[in-house]
N, C-alpha and C positions, 0 to 999 in steps of 0.2 A: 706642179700637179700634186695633190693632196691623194695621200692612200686614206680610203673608206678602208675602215675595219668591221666587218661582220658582227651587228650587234648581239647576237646568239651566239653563244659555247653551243659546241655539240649537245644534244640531246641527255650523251651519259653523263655527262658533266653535273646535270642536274637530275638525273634517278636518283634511285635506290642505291645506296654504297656509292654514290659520286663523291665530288672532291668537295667540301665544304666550303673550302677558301675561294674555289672557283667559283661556287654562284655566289655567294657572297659578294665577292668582286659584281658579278651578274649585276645583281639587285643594286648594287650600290649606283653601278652607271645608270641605271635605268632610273634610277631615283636623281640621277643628277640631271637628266635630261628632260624631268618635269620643272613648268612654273614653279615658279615660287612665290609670287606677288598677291597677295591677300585676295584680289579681285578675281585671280584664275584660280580660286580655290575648288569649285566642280572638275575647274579640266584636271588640277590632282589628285583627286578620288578617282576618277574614271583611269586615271593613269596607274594609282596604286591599284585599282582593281584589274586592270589591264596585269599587272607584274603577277598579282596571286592568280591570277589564270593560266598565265604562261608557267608559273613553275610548276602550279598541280596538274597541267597538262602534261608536263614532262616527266611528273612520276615523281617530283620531288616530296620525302616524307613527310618531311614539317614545315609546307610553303608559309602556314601564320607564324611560324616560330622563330622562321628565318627573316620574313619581313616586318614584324614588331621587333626582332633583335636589332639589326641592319638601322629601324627609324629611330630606335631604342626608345620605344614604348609598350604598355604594356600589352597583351594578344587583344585583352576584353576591350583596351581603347582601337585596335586596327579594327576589331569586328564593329563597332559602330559606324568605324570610315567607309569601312565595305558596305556594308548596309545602307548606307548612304546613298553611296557611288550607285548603287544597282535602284536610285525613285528615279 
């Protein structure tokens, strides 16, 4: 029997004054569990936009800052992804 682990940190983990490493950790699983396959490139936009949603819903400061860091790219190339993701 496999233990499901809770894909969400609590909420403070990702405010204001949370733990950096902890969402970091966050975003990275969440990025590991989108396609990757050239063809499913839409469902990865809709998934990175999916991730900048959930952090700035939690209050997180700098959700583009942390997820252009994490892809390591630069912010102005994630806001075109975003942009994307949201036709």
């Amino acid at each position: 029997m496999s233990k499901q682990r809770d894909p969400q940190p609590p909420k403070e983990f990702l405010g204001v004054g949370g733990d950096q490493i902890t969402a970091r950790r966050f975003v990275e699983e969440r990025l590991a569990e989108l396609p990757h396959r050239p063809e499913d490139a839409e469902v990865r936009l809709r998934g990175l936009l999916a991730i900048y949603e959930d952090l700035n819903a939690r209050g997180h400061p700098e959700p583009m800052v942390l997820l252009a860091g994490v892809l390591g790219i630069p912010v102005e190339v994630l806001i075109r992804h975003l942009r994307a993701a949201q036709r």
